[in-house]
N, C-alpha and C positions, 0 to 999 in steps of 0.2 A: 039837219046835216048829219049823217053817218059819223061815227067813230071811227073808222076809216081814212072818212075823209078829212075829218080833221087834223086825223094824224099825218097826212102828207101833207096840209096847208101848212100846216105847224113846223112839219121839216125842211118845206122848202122853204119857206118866210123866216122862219129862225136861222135854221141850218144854216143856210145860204143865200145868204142877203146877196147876193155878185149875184144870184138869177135874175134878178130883174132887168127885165127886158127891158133896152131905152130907144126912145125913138127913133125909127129908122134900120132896128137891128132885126135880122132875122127867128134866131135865138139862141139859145146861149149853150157854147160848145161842149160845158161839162153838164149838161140836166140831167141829173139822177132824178128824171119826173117817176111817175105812178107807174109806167108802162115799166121802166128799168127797176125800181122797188121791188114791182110785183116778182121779175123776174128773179131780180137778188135773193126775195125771199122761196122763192119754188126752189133755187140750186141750193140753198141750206135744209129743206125737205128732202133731199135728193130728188125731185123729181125734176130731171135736167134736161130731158127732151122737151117738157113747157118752157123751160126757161129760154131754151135755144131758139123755140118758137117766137115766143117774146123778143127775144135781141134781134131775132131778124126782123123779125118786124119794125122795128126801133130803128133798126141800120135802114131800112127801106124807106121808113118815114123820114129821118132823118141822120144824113149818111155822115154827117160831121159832128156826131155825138159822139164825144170823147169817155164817154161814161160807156159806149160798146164796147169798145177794146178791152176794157176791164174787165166787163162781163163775161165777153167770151172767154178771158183767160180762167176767169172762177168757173165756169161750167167746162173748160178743160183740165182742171187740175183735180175738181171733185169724180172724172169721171175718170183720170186716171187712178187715183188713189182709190178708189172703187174697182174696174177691171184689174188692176196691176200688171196692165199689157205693156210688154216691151218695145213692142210691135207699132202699139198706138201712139206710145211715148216718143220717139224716133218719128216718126210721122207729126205729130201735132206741134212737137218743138220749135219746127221750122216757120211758126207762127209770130212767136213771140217778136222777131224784130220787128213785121209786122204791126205789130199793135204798137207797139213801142213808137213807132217810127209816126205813126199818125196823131199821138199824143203829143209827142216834141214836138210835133207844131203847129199846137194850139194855146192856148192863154198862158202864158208862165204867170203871168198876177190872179191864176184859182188855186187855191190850196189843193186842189184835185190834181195838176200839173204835173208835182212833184211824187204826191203821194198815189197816184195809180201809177207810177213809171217803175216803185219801190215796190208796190204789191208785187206786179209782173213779174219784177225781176226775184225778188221772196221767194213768190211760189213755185217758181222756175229751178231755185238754187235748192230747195225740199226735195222737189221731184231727183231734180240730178244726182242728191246725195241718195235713193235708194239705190240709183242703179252703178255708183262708183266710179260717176264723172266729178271728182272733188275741186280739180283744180276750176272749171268752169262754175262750178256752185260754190268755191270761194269769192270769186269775183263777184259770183252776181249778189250775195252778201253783200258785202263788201260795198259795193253800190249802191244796195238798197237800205245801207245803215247811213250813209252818207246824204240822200238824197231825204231820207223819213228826220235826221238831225238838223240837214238844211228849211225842211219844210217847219219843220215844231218853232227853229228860230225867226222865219218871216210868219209863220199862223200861231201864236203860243192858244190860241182857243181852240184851234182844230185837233179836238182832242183822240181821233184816230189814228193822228202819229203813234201814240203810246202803244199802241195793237203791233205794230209790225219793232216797233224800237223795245217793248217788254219779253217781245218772243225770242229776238235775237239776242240779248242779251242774256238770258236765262241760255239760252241754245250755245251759245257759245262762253259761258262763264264754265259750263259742267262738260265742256268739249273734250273727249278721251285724245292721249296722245294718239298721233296720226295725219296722213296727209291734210285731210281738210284743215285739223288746227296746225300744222308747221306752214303751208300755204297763210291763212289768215294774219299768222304771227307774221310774215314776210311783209303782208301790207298793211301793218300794223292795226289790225281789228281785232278788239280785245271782248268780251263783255262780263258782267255783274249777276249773277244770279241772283240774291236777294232785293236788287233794283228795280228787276226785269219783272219779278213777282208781284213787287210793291206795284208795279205798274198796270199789269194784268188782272191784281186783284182789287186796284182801283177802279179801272175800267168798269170791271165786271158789277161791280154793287153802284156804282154811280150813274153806267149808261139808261137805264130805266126811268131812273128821274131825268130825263134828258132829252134836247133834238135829239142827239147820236141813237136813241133805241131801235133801230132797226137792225142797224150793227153788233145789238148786245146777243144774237148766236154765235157770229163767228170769234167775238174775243171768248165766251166760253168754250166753244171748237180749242180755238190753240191753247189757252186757260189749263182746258182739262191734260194737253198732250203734255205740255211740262208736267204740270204735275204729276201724272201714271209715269210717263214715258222715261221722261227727260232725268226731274228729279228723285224719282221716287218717292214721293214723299207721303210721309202717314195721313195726311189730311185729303190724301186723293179723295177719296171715297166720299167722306161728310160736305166737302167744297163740291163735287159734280153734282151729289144727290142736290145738293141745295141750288144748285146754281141754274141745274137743268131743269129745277120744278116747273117754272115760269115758261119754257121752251112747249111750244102745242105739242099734243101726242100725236098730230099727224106725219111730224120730222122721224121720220125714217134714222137722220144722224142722230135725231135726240136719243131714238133706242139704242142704236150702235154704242154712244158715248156711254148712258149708264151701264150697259150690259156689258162693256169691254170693262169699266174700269171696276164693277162689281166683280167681276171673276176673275182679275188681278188682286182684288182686295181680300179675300176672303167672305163674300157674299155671294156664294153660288147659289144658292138656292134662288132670289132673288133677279140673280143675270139668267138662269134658268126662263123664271118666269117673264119675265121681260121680252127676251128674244121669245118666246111661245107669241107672245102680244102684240108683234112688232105689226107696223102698217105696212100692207102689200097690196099689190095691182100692177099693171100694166103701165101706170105714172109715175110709179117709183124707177128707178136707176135699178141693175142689178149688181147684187154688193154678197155675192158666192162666199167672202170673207167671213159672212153670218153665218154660216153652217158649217164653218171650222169651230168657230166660236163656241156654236150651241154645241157639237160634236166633243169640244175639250171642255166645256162645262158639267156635260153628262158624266164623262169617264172620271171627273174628278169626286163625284158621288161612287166611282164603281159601278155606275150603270152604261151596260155595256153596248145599249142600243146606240150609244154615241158614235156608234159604226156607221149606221148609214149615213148620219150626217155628213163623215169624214168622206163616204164615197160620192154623197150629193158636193159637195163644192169639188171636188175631182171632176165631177161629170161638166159643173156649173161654168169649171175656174178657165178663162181664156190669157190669164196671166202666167209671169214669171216665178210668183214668189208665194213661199208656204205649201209645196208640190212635196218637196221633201217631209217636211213637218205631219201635214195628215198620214201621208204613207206611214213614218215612223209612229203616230199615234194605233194608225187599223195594227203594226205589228204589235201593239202593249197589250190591244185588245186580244188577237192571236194568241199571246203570251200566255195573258191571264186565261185563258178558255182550254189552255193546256194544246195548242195546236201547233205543235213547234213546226210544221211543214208552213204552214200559212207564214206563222212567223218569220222564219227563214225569209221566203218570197216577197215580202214587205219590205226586210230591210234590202233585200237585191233591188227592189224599186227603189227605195229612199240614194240608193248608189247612182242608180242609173237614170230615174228622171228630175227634171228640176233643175233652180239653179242655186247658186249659192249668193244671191246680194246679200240678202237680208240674215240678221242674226237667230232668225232660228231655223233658219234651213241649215246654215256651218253648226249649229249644235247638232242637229240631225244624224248630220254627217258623222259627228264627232260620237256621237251615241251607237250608230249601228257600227263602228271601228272600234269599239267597246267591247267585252266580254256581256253574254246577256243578264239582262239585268237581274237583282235575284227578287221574285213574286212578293214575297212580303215586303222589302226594302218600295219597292215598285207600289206596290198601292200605298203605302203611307206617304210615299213620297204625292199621290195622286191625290189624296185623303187631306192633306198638309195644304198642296193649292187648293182645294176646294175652301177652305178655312175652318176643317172638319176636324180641328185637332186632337181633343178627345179618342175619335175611331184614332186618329192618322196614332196615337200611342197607346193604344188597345192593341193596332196591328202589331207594332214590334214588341207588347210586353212577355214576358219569360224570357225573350234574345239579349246577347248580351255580345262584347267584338269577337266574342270565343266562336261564336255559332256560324261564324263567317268563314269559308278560307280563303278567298281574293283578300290581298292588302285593300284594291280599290272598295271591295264591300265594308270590309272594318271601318276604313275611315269614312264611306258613307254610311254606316250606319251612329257610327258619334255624329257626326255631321246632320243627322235629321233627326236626333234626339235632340240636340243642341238649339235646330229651330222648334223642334215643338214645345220642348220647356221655356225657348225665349217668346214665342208667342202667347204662352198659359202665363207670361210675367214668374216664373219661377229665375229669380237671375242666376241663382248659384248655381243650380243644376246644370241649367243653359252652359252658364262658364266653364265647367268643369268637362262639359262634352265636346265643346268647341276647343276646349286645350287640347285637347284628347284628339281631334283630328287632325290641327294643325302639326301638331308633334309625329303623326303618324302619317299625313299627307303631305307634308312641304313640299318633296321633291317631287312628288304624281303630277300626272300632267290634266288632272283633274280640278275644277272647282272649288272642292269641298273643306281646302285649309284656309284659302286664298278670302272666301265669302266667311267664313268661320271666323279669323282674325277681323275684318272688316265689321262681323257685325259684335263683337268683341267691344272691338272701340266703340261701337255704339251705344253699348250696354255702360261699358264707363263713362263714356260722357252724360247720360244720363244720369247714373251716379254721381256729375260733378266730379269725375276723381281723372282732371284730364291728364296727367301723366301717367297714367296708365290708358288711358284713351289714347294718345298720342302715341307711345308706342305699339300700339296695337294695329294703328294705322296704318302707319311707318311702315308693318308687317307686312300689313294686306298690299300695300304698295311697293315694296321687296323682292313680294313674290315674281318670278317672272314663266316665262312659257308655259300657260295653265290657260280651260278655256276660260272666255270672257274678261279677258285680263284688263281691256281697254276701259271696261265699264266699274269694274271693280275697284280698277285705278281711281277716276273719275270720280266715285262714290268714296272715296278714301279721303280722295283729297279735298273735296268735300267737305266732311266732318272733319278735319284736321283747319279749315278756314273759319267752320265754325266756333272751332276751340277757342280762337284767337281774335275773334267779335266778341 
């Protein structure tokens, strides 16, 4: 017998003991058999036209398999979050009751009942929150914390609850003021961030020893998004690399996941070579997102071939979002090449096309409404996210806030002194540069005091000296009308909960 196959004997006879067929039955409404596996596992490769292959055939075999509706929604949500089509979103949504509706009426006594009603509605209230339907993606929250709490208390073994009940609580413990969390608070859904984690990093090291291991990509999927996304958190990096080792190179997401959260981390080189590697053909999904990626990977080295990239997902991209963002990037490249007409031209595009859901297209925005940036401040700042620190303070050495005349350059240039001695672990330097901006930035309607005091408090609390971490907070949460205010908030408050654990 295959290793294969033993692995589906094992999960359906372990897993799910309720599969057993009793006499006289046809077969059993929720079968997550071989056929719907195989499928599960091709939509976490991204390649999702097999999988749709698959589900149809599933639904055609058998049309009252309550395990398709789920399916379909996972190969509708990977392939939004892949195109970033507005167009398809609007169009596919009108599915979900749909599935919904054929599920509610089949077995309430499978553990699947509950829990594929709460995926549905999960991945539904995700999508809605990129495009700024909050109150609709509260609810279906909302819903789907209620239904994954009800299922955990009639299944305590069915331990995929914890997937969807560790995401929303980390998701909504670090929730910035705003509609989505004033709606939430209204229907009283609260969540825990270090619960939510304990959760997800349970999952993650335990599902392998386990029936559950099929399911061990997708809790690393959401796993990895708190931690880059959500929390920021310094462990992003060493918890994906490790986590993703086990995931085949043939996943497509597996590349995506280390290569994104490497070149958030300070691992470019690294995210570099990764996406150079990634698996391609005709089975995979098209994910045009890759070659913003590789495009803002290159430029963070200073290599400025990161241009084409920037114009291949242009050409690739059938979506809404990061239309601004590339264009802003080809103008940095303009900049640095000394071609102010291009430049010019780029930012009139980052104006005029695109939209603004996501947050870094409104930076975009906020960038080219900006005096242009000054060259040297511009590659260290590019040098710094690569994780290039060294160059990124090679670039500004002999500059000092004199050599500046914008206010907004002085105070960015204490401002990325401040992170590159706080990244070289230089604390006092770090401190002395982040006083320095804050004091010169408060009132700007800029970043750079607002992230400065915030990572202030960080640097104290580190030190253990949280009355000076707390006040520093306090600051960074003070500030008001500056960009990213909501996130900075968020991260404030944050280390100010930590203080007090």
């Amino acid at each position: 017998m295959s290793a294969k196959r033993k692995l589906i004997l094992l999960f359906k006879f372990c897993f799910f003991p309720f599969l057993f067929l009793l006499p006289g039955t046809v077969h059993a409404n929720f079968d997550f058999n071989a056929n719907c596996l195989k499928a599960y596992q091709l939509i976490f490769e991204l390649k999702i036209n097999a999988a749709k292959q698959l589900i149809a055939a599933e639904k055609n075999a058998h049309p009252k398999n309550s395990i398709v509706p789920l399916l379909e929604n996972y190969a509708d949500y990977f392939y939004l979050i892949t195109v970033e089509s507005k167009q398809d979103f609007d169009r596919l949504k009108e599915e979900k009751s749909r599935r919904l509706s054929q599920i509610d009426d089949d077995d309430a006594q499978s553990p699947y009942y509950l829990y594929a009603q709460a995926e549905i509605n999960l991945q539904w209230a995700l999508l809605r929150s990129r495009y700024g339907e909050y109150f609709t993606a509260a609810r279906e929250i909302k819903k789907a914390n209620g239904q994954l709490q009800d299922n955990a208390k009639k299944f305590p073994g069915f331990h995929l609850n914890g997937k969807g009940l560790g995401l929303i609580n980390v998701f909504l413990g670090n929730l910035p003021d705003g509609v989505l969390k004033s709606t939430l608070s209204t229907f009283g859904v609260k969540g825990d961030v270090q619960k939510g984690l304990s959760m997800l990093d349970k999952l993650a090291q335990n599902l392998p020893k386990s029936a559950f291991e099929p399911f061990y990509e997708e809790v690393v999927f959401y796993y990895v998004y708190v931690l880059s996304d959500v929390i920021h958190s310094p462990d992003a990096y060493a918890k994906t690399m490790k986590y993703t080792a086990r995931i085949s190179d043939n996943s497509l997401l597996k590349a995506y996941l280390q290569a994104y959260v490497c070149a958030r981390n300070g691992h470019n080189d690294e995210a570099i070579s990764i996406l150079g590697k990634r698996p391609s053909g005709e089975g995979y999904q098209a994910f045009p997102y890759l070659e913003l990626l590789m495009g803002t990977a290159k430029l963070n080295k200073l290599d400025y071939s990161g241009a084409t990239n920037f114009k291949r997902f242009l050409q690739l991209n059938k979506g809404v979002n990061y239309i601004k963002d590339a264009n802003l990037h080809l103008s940095w490249v303009a900049l640095l090449n000394g071609d102010t007409g291009a430049y010019r031209a780029y930012n009139n595009k980052v104006r005029s096309a695109g939209y603004t859901y996501g947050e870094k297209d409104k930076q975009a925005m906020n960038e080219v409404a900006a005096p242009a940036p000054d060259p040297g401040l511009l590659k260290s700042r590019l040098l710094f996210d690569g994780g290039y620190y060294t160059k990124a303070l090679d670039m500004l050495s002999g500059e000092n806030a004199d050599s500046y005349k914008s206010i907004k350059d002085k105070v960015e240039y204490y401002y990325r002194m401040g992170r590159i001695y706080d990244a070289l672990d230089k604390d006092d330097n770090a401190l002395q540069y982040y006083q320095n901006a804050v004091t010169s930035g408060r009132n700007l309607k800029y970043y750079y005091a607002a992230t400065s005091a915030l990572n202030m408090g960080r640097i104290y609390a580190k030190k253990r000296n949280d009355a000076k971490a707390k006040a520093w907070f306090n600051q960074a949460i003070n500030m008001k009308n500056h960009e990213y205010e909501n996130s900075i908030e968020a991260q404030a408050k944050d280390g100010l909960k930590k203080l007090s654990n």
